[in-house]
N, C-alpha and C positions, 0 to 999 in steps of 0.2 A: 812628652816631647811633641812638635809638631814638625809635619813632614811637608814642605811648598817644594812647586815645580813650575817650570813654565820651558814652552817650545822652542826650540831654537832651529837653526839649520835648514828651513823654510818648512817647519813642523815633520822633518823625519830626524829628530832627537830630539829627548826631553832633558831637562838641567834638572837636579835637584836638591837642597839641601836640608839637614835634619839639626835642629835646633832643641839641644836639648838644656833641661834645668840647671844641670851643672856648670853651664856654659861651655862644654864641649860641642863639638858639630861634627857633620861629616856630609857626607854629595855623593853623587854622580854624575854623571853625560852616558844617558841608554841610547846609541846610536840605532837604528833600525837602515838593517841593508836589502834594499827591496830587490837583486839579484838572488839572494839567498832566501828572503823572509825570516834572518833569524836578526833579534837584537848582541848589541856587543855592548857590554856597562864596562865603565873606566871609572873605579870606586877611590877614595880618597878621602883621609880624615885628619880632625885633627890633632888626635890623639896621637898618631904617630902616621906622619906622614912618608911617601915611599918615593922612588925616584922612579920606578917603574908601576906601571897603572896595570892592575889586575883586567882579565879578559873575561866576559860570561859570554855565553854564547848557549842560544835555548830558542824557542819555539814554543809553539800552543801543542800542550797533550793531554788528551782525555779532558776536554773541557776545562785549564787549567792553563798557563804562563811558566813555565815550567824553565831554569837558567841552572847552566853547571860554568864550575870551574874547577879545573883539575887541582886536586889536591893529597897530600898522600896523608894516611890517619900518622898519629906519635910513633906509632908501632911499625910503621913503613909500610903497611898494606897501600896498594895504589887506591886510588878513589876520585870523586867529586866533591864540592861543598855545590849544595843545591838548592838554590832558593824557588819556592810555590805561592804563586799568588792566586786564590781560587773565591767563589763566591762573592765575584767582583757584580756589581750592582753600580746605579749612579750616585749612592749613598753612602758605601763601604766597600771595605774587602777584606780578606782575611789574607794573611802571610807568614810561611814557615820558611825556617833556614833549618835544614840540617847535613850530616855528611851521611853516602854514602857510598857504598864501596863497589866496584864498576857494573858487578850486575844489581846492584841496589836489592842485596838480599839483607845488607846489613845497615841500618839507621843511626843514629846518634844526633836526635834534633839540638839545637842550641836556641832557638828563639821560635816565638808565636807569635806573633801581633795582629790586633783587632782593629780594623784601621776604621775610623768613621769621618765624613765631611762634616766642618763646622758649620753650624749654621751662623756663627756670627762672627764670620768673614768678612774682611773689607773688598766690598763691592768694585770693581775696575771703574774709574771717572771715565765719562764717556770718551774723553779724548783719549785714555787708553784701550778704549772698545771698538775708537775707529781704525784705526794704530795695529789692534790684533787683527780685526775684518781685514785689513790690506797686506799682512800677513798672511794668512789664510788664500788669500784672494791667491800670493804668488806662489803658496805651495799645490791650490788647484791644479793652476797651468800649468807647472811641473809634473803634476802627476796627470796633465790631462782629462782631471775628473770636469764633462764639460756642464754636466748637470750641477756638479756646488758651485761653477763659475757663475750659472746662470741665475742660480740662487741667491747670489750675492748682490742683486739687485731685487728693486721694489716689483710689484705687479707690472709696473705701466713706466717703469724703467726705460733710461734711452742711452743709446750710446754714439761717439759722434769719430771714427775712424778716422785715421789720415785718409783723403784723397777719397772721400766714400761719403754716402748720403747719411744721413740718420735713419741708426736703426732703433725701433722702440718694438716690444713688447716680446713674453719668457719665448716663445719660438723662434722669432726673427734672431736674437742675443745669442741662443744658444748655435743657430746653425752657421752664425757668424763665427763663433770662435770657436768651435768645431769643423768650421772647414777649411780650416788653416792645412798645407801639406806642403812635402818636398823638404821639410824640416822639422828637427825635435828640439823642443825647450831643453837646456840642458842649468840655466842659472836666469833667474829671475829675481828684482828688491823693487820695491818701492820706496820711495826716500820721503816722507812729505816736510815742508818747509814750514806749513801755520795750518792749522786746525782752528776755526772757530764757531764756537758754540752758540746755537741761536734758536733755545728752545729745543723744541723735535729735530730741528734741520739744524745742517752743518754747513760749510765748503771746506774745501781743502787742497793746498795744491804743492806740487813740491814736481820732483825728478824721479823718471824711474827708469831702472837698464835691467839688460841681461844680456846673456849668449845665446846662441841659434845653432847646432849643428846641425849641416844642410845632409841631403843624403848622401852626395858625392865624400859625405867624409870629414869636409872644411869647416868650421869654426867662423862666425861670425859676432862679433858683441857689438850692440848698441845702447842707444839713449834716448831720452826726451824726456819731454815735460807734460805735465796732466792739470786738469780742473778738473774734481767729484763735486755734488752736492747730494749730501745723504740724507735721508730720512729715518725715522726714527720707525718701526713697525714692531707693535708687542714687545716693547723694551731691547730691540735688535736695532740694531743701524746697517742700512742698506743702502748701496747706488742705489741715486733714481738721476742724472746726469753725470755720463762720464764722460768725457773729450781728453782727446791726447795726440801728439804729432811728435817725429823725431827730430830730434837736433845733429845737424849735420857734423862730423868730426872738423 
């Protein structure tokens, strides 16, 4: 069988579904709740599908991904079913499902899986590579990581703010959108309209919005529009121009 995924949610949950020989399948949506730090899976197949979406709920233990769901054995002892994902690598991982019973003195595995990356994957087209980078880009600012935002652009990178000079180069970029205050991102998209390929470089230009919760409490959402032109660095595509202004309601 083969197992794909891809991020959703501004990359805090993953999609995925499992394609197997017989032609049956089955998914998920592993949501990640960053108040908690634990993930919730909402499983789903289509072998027999359910009208209520099962709950996991788990955390990292002992080096290891570790997800319960309450379950009781045939026998009516209380329990979990327990999935471990361990010896995760950027290659592979290993994966056990089995039941156990609340103090996990008692096991009863039901699956092992050896899980390995294919090496002959079909590679993302570049227009789907700028597409995830701007992606990416809006789940930084949501989580305020300011270091990937600044990443996201080339060495000698520039950026062209509403109502503000040009700033170019990683320290100037980084202390720009780091010193944003008085409000939290709370929803952020990029929308882009045309993407075109030329070579190493791109442009790209389209609408982007989100919301603002200020500290007072209140809620704000806007808009506007962008121009990027990316560059291509050791098969990455990164800003190196970005300009953007809002559009008025």
């Amino acid at each position: 069988m083969t197992w794909e995924f891809k991020y959703i949610m501004n990359g805090m949950a993953v999609q995925d579904q499992t394609n197997k020989a017989d032609g049956k399948h089955s998914g998920s949506i592993r949501q990640f709740i960053a108040d908690s730090s634990k993930w919730y899976v909402h499983y789903y197949s289509s072998a027999k599908p359910t009208t209520v979406l099962s709950v996991w709920e788990g955390n990292k233990k002992e080096g290891k991904i570790v997800l319960y769901k309450k379950q009781k054995a045939p026998n009516g002892i209380d329990g979990f079913y327990k999935l471990s994902f361990y010896d995760i690598n950027n290659d592979s991982y290993k994966w056990i499902g089995e039941w156990v019973d609340t103090k996990e003195t008692i096991s009863f595995p039901t699956w092992k899986i050896d899980c390995k990356k294919r090496k002959n994957t079909q590679k993302l087209s570049d227009e789907e590579q700028i597409k995830a980078a701007a992606k990416a880009f809006s789940a930084s600012y949501l989580k305020k990581d300011y270091e990937a935002l600044t990443k996201a652009y080339t060495n000698n990178g520039k950026i062209f703010p509403t109502n503000a000079p040009i700033i170019e180069g990683y320290e100037a970029i980084k202390k720009r959108w780091s010193g944003s205050s008085g409000y939290t991102p709370i929803e952020h998209e990029i929308i882009p309209e045309e993407i075109v390929i030329l070579g190493d470089t791109a442009h790209d230009y389209g609408i982007y919005k989100g919301k603002n919760k200020n500290d007072d409490g209140t809620e704000i959402s806007y808009k506007g529009k962008y121009v990027v032109i990316w560059k291509k660095r050791n098969n990455e595509w990164k800003m190196y121009l970005d300009i953007w202004n809002r559009i008025k309601d």
